[in-house]
Each structure stands twice: as structure tokens, then as C-alpha cells.
N, C-alpha and C positions, 0 to 999 in steps of 0.2 A: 301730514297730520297737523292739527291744530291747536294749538294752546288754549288750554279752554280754562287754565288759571287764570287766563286776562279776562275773564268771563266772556260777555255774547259782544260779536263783531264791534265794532263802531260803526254809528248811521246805520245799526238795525234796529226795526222797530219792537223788540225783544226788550222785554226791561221796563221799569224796574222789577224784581221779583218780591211775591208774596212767599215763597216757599224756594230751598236752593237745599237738593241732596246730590250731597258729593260720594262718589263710591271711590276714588282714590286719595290714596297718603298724598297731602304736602308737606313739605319740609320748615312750611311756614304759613302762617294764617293767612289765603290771599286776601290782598286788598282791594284787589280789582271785582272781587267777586261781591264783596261786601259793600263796598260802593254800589253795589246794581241791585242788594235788597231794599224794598219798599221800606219805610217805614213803619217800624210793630214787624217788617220781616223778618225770617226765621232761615237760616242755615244749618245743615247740620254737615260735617266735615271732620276727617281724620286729617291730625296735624302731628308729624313726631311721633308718631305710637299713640296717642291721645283724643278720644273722640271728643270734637268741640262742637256744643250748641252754642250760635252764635245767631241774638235776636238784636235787630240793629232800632235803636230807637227808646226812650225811655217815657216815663209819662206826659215828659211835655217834649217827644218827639227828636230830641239831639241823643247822641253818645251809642256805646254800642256793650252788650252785655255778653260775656263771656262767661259759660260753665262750662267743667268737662266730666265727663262720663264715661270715664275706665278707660283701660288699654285696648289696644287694636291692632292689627298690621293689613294693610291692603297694599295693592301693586302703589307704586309712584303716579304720581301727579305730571303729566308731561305737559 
């Protein structure tokens, strides 16, 4: 089974993403995943009990914007 927190392989041509929906709980916000949205890209992911939208990039392009939206529980993140 494959870790798909690290997001898409390395040396695949997969990435950067416009859009990234995560259907399982991490225990923590990956970084890896986040690293691989496009800039103005959009995640949305269960972190903790916590649904986080996570849009990477701000109007001139750097930083990464974090809200969340309510409680949640999904299977774990392997």
C-alpha cells in the first residue's frame, strides 16, 4: 500500500495540483501534499477531527492560507 501523504510519486509527471480532495484523517497537515498544489491551489482535507481548506498561494503568489470547517472523523491517513 502506498503512502499517499507524500503525495504523487517522485519523477511522476503528476503535479503540481489545481485542486487536492483528501477523503482520509491526518494527524497532521501534510506537507508534502501541499508542496505539490499549484499556486491559487486549493485542498481540502481532514486534519485532527478538523476539516481544513488549505489554498496555497496569496495575491502575489507566496504563503499558504489555512481555514477550517467544522468537525469530522474519516478512516486514518496511511
Amino acid at each position: 500500500m502506498d503512502d499517499r501523504a507524500a503525495g504523487a510519486p517522485r519523477g511522476s509527471d503528476r503535479g503540481p495540483f489545481d485542486r487536492v480532495l483528501v477523503s482520509a484523517m491526518a494527524g497532521e497537515l501534510p506537507a508534502a501534499l501541499v508542496a505539490q498544489l499549484a499556486t491559487e491551489g486549493v485542498m481540502v482535507v481532514p486534519v485532527a477531527g478538523r476539516m481544513l481548506r488549505v489554498r496555497r498561494g496569496t495575491d502575489d503568489g507566496t504563503g499558504v492560507v489555512v481555514t477550517e470547517h467544522g468537525a469530522y472523523r474519516f478512516v486514518p491517513l496511511r
